[in-house]
C-alpha positions in Angstrom: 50.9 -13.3 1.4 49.4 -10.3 -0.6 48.3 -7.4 1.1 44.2 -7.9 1.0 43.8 -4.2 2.2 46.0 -2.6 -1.0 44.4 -5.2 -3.4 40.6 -4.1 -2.7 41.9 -0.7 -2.8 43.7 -1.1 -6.2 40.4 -3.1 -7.4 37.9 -0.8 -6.7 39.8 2.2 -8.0 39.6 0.7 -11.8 41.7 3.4 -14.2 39.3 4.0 -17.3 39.3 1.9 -20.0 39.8 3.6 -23.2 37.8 1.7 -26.0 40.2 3.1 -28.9 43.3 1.8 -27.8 41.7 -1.4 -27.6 40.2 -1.0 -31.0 43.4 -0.1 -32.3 45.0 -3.4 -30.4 42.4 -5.3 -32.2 42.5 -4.0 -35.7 39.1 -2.6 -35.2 36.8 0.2 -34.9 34.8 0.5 -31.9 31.5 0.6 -32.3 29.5 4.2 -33.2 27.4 5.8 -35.1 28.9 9.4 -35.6 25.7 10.8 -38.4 23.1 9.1 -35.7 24.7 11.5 -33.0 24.2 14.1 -35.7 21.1 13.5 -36.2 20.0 13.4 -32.8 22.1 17.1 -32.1 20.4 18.7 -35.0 16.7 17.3 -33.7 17.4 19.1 -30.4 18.4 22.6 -31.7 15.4 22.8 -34.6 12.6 20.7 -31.7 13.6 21.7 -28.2 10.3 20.2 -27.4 11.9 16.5 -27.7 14.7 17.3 -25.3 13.1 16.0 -22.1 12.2 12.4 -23.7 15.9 12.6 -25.2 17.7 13.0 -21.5 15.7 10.3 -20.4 17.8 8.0 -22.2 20.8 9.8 -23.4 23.5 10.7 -21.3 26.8 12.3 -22.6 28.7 8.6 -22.5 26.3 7.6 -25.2 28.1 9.9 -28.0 31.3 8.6 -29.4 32.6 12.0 -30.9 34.1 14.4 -27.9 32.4 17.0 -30.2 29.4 16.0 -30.1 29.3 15.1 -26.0 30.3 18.3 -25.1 27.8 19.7 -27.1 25.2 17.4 -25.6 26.4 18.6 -22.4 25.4 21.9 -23.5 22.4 21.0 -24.3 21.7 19.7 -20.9 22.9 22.0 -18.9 20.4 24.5 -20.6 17.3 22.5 -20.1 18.8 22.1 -16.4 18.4 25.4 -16.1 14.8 26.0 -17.8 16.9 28.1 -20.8 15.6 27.7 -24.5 17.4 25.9 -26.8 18.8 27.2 -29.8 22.5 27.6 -31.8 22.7 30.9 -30.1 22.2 29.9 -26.7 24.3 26.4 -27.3 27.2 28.7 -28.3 26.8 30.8 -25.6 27.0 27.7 -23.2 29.8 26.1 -24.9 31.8 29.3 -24.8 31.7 29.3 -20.9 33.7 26.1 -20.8 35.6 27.2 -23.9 34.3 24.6 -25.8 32.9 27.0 -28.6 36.0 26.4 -30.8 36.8 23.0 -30.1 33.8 22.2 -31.5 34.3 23.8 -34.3 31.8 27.1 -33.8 28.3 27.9 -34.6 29.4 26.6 -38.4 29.3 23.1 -36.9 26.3 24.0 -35.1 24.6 25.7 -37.9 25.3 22.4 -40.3 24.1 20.1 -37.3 21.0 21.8 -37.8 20.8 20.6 -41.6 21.4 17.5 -40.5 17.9 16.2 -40.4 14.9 17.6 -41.5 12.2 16.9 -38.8 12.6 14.9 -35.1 10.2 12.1 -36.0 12.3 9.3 -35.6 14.3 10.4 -33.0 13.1 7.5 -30.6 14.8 4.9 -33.1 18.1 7.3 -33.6 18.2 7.3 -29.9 18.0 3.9 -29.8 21.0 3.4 -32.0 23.1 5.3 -29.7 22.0 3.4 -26.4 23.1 0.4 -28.3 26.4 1.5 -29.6 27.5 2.8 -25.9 26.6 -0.8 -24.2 28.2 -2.2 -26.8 31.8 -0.1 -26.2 30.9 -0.5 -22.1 30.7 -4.7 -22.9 33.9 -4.4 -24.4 35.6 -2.2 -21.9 34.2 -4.3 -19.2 35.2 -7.5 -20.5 39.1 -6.0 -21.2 39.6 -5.3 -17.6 37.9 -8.7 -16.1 40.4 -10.1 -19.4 43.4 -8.0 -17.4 42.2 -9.1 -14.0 42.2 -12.1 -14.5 45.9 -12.4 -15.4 46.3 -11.0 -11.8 47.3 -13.4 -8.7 46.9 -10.9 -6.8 42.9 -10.3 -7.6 40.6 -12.1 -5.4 38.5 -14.0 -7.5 35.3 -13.5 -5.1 35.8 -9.8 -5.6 36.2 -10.5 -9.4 33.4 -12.3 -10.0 31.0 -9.8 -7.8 32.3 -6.6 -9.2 31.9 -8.3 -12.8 28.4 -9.4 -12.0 27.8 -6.0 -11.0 29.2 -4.1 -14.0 26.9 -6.3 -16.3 23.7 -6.0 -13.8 23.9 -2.1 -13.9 24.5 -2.1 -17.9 21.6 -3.9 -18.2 19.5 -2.2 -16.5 20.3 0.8 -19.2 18.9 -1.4 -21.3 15.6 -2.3 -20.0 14.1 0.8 -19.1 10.7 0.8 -18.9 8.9 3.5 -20.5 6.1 5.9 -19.1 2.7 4.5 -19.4 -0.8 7.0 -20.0 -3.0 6.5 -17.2 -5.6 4.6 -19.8 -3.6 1.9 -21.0 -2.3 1.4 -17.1 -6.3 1.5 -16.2 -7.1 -1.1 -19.2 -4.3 -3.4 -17.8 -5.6 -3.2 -14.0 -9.2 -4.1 -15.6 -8.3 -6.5 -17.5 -6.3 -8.2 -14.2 -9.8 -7.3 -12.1 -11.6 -9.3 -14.6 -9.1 -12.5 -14.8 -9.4 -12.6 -10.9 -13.1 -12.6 -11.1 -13.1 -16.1 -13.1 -10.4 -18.0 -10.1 -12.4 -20.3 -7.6 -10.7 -19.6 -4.2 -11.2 -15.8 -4.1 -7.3 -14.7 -4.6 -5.5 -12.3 -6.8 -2.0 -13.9 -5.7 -0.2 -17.2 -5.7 -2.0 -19.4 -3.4 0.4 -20.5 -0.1 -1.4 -23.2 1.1 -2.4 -22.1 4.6 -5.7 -20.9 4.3 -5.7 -17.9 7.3 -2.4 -16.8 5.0 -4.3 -16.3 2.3 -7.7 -14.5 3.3 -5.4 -12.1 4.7 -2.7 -11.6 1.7 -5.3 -12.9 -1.0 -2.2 -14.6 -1.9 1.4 -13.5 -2.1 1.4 -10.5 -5.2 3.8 -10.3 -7.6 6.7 -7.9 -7.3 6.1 -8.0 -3.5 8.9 -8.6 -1.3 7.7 -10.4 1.9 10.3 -11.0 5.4 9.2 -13.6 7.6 11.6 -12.9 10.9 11.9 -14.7 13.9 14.4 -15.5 16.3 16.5 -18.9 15.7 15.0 -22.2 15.9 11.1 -20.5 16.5 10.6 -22.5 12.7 10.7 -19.8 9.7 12.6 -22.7 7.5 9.5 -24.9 8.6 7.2 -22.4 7.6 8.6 -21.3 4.0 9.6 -25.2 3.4 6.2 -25.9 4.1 4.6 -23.3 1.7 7.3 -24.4 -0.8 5.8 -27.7 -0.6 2.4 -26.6 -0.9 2.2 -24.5 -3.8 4.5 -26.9 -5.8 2.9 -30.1 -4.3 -0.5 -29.2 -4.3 -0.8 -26.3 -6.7 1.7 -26.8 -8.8 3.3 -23.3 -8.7 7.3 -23.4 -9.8 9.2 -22.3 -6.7 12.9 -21.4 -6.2 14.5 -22.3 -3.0 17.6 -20.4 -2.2 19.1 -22.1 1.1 22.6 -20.6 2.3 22.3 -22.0 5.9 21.4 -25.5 5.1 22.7 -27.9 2.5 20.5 -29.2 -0.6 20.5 -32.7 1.5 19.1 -31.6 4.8 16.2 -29.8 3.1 15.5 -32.9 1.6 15.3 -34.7 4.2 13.1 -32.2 6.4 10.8 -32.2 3.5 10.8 -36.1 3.9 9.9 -36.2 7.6 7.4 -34.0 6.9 5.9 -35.9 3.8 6.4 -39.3 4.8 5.4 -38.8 8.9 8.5 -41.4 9.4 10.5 -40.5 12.3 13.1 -37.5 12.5 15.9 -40.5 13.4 14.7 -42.8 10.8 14.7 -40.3 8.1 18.2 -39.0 9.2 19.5 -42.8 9.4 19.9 -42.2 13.5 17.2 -45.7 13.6 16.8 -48.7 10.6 13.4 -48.6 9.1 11.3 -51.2 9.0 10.3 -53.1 5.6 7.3 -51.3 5.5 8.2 -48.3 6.1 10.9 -48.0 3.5 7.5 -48.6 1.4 5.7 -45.9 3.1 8.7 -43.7 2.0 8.8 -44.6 -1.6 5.3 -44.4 -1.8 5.0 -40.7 0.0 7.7 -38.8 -1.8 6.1 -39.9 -5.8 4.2 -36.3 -5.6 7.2 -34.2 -4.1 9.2 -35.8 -7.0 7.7 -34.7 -9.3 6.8 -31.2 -8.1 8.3 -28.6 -9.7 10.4 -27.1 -6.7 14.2 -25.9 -7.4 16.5 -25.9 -4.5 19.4 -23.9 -4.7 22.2 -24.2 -1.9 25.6 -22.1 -2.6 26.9 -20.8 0.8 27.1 -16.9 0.9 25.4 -16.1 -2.2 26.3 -12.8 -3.6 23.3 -10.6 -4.7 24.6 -10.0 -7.9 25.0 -14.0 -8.0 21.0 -13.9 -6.9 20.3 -11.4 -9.5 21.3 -13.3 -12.4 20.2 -17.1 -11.4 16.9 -16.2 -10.3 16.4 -14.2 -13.9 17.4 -18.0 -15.5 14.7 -19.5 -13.0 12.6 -17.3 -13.9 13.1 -17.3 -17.9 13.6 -21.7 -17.9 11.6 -23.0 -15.4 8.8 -20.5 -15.4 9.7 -19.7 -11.6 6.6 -18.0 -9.7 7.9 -17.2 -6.5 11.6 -17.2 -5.0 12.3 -17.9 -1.2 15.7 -17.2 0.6 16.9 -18.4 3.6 18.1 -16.1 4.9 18.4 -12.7 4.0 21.6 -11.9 6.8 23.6 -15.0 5.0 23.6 -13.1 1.5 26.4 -11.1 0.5 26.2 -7.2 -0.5 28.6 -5.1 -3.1 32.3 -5.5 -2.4 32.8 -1.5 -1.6 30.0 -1.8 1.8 32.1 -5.1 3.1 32.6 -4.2 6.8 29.5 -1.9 7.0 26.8 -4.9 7.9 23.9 -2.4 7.8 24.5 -0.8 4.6 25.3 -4.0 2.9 22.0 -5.6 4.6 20.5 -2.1 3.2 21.7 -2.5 -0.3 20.6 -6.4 0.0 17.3 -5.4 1.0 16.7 -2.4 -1.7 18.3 -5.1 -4.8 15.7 -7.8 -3.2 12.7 -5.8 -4.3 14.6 -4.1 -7.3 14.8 -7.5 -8.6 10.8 -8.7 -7.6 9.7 -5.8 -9.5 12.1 -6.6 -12.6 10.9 -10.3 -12.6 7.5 -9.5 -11.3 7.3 -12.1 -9.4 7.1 -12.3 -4.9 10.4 -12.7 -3.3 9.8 -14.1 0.4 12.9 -13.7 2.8 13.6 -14.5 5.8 15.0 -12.9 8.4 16.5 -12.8 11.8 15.1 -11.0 14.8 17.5 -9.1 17.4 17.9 -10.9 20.8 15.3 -7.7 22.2 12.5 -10.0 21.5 13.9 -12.5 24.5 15.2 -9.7 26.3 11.4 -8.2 26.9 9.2 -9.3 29.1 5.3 -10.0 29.4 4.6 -12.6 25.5 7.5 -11.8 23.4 5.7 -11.3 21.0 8.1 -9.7 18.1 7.8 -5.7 16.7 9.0 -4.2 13.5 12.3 -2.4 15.3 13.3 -6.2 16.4 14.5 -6.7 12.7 18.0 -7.0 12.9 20.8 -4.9 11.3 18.7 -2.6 9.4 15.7 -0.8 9.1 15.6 -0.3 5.6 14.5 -4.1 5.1 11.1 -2.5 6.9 10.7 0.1 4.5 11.5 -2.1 1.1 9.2 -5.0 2.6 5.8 -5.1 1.3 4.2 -7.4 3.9 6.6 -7.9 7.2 5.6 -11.2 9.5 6.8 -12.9 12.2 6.3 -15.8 14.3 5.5 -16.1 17.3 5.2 -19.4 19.4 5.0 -18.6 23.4 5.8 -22.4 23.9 9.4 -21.5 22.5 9.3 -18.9 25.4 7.7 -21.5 27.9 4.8 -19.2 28.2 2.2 -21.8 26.8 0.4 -23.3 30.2 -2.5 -25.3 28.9 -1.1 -28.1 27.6 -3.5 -28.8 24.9 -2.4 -25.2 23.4 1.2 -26.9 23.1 2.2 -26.3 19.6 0.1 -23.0 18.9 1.6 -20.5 17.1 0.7 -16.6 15.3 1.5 -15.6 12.3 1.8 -11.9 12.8 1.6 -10.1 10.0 2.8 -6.4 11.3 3.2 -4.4 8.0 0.8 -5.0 4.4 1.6 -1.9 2.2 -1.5 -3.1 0.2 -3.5 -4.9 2.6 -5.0 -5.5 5.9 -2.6 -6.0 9.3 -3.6 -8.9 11.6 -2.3 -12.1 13.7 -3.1 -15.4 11.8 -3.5 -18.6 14.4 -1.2 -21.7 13.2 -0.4 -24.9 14.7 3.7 -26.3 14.3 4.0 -29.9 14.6 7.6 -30.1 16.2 8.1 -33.6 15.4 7.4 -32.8 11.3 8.8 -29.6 11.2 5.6 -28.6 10.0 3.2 -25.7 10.0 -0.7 -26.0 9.6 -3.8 -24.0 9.6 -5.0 -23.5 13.3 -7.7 -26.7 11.9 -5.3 -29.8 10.8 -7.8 -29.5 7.3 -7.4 -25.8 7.8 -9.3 -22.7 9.0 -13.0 -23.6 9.2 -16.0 -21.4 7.7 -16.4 -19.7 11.4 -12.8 -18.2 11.0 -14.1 -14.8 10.4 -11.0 -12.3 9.7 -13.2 -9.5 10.9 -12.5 -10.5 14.7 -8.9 -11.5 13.8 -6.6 -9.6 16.3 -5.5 -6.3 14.8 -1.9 -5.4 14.5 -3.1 -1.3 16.3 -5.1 -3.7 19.0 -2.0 -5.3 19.9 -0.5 -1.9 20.4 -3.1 -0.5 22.0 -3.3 -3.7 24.4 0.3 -4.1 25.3 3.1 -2.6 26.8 4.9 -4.6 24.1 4.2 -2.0 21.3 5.0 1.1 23.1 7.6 2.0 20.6 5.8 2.0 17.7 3.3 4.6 18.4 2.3 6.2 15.5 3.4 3.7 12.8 0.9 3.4 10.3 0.9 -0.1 9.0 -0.1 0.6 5.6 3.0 2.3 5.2 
């Protein structure tokens, strides 16, 4: 049996693939632009104004010529250290790594300089040279997965992640998004103002379907990543499922389901109890249906068939995995919002296996890295630590109850959790039986608050606190505050302080 310990060592300690010799292998010449790189030199010693815009994009990687990178590195190494930019200073710089010669002196320099007459199409030269180093990174990535893959000893998992990973970063090279004046970002927020104004229901967000949800959110944002936690079996796959069947149901919205606890199947069939109000043991085949009730099923599911709701269930999906099918949900099936359940099943970068929190950390950060990208809402959920049943007095959940790292509280955009005290056997009026919160403990761009529900156990189902929803006397302004709660219970000791804007 190979030794898994020496194999992830030799993997993630790749030796650096040099493009020429595989040009050479190939009967080819790698791709470069050797008088664009010119170009661009020459630009930065006659316009050191440019140079800031240039080492936005440029780094030295992106020139072909060792000539012209170390000269580049010059270059930035002077504007590093706030020194002007000329031949004289270049050589200067280039002589303390005793580069001058190599070079080939302040002749070279002096004729880079001739190069072009003026910097005004230095966007489109720098362009060029972006282009020509992803393309020599493609083919040196693709080389060594070409090399790996000849390798027993490779684990293919680890393949395929690092690979995924390789291509994610090189793309985002590629896609980087350029600064914005303050009056086109000002036209663009109007303009979004204005197309709000003309919607019915009062939202700037997707619409959830749960009425208190929404007068609180005004609808899930895009680019927002939202963690629903709870403790196991308290209903956040009820909750989501239910919303999933909502917005595509009722609203039509294209949702992506990633499920990596429970099979394709089994969601199926919760949605079907739900939708068709048949029996948990009938749906599940534990009782025969009736004639008419294998009507009533056909009948019931004709909207959910059609709806446009993707379900996606590969066991410990890798984020890199995530990254690049969401993108093709996104791009095909004109995906508005992604759920995952849950966020603790996904897998991080090869390199933090072993270190649950910083893998949950670097799940978390790509999470809203990829919201942003696809600007659409990613909701997650998320388990709670066993502190919550550990506490007394209502168990009701805090923000340092989300387990195995605190960094998915600080990438979160909205943080909420539910809370049912009949879980905890705390519910003593019978006809409260089924009440549940909907806490919503952080909102970076809204309002904190607890928003009443009802779960229907025997449909898996979450409602408004009203079966037809929350009625015109629901009045948000005396909905329980997240700093009340504090203030009213020992329960929220710890977080004195936390601002829940933040």
């Amino acid at each position: 049996m190979a030794d898994t310990k020496n194999t992830n060592k030799k993997f993630t300690k790749k030796k650096k693939i040099d493009v020429d010799s595989i040009g050479m292998e190939m009967g080819l010449v790698p791709p470069q632009s050797i008088p664009t790189e010119e170009a661009v030199l020459g630009s930065l010693l006659i316009e050191p104004d440019i140079v800031y815009s240039v080492m936005m994009s440029l780094t030295e990687e992106c020139f072909y010529s060792e000539v012209n990178r170390r000269i580049f590195k010059a270059i930035k190494n002077l504007d590093a250290a706030h020194s002007p930019i000329d031949i004289f200073t270049v050589s200067e710089e280039l002589k303390k790594t005793n580069s001058l010669e190599f070079v080939g002196g302040e002749y070279y320099l002096s004729g880079l300089s001739n190069k072009i007459g003026a910097a005004a199409h230095i966007d489109y030269h720098v362009k060029i040279l972006v282009q020509k180093y992803i393309q020599r990174q493609l083919i040196s990535i693709s080389h060594t997965v070409l090399k790996d893959s000849f390798d027993d000893n490779q684990s293919v998992d680890d393949l395929l992640s690092d690979t995924q990973e390789k291509f994610f970063v090189l793309a985002q090279k590629s896609m980087k998004k350029e600064t914005q004046k303050i009056s086109d970002v000002l036209t663009e927020a109007v303009d979004q103002i204005e197309k709000d104004q003309t919607r019915e229901d009062g939202l700037s967000g997707l619409a959830s379907g749960f009425i208190g949800v929404d007068k609180v959110t005004m609808g899930w944002q895009n680019s927002d990543l939202i963690i629903l936690a709870a403790r196991p079996s308290v209903g956040k796959t009820a909750f989501v499922l239910t919303m999933a069947r909502n917005m595509s149901v009722i609203y039509h919205t294209p949702v992506a389901f990633f499920s990596l606890e429970m099979s394709s199947t089994q969601l199926a069939k919760r949605l079907l109890v739900s939708e068709t109000e048949l029996s948990n043991e009938k749906i599940r085949g534990g009782k025969k249906m009736a004639d008419h009730e294998l009507i009533q099923l056909h009948e019931k599911i004709i909207d959910l068939a059609k709806a446009p709701l993707y379900i996606d269930d590969t066991p410990s999906l890798s984020i890199y995995e995530f990254k690049s099918k969401a993108r093709r949900l996104v791009k095909d099936a004109n995906v508005k919002i992604i759920i995952i359940d849950y966020l603790q099943l996904m897998t991080g970068p090869p390199d933090l296996r072993g270190m649950r929190e910083q893998e949950v950390a670097s799940i978390s950060r790509n999470l809203k890295a990829v919201a942003k990208e696809l600007n659409v809402p990613i909701v997650a959920l998320s388990q709670l630590s066993r502190a919550v049943e550990n506490r007394g007095g209502s168990k009701r959940p805090q923000l340092s109850d989300l387990r195995e790292s605190g960094s998915i509280e600080q990438d979160a955009d909205i943080v909420m959790f539910i809370h049912r005290p009949d879980y905890y056997g705390l519910q003593e009026d019978p006809s409260q039986q089924g009440k549940a919160d909907l806490i919503i403990a952080k909102h970076r761009n809204g309002s904190t608050g607890t928003v009443p529900m009802k779960f229907r156990k025997q449909e898996a189902k979450f409602l408004d606190a009203n079966d037809s929803g929350i009625d015109d006397n629901f009045d948000m302004n005396n909905t329980q505050s997240y700093d009340s709660e504090m203030n009213n219970s020992n329960v929220y000791d710890s977080m004195e302080g936390e601002d829940p804007l933040g």
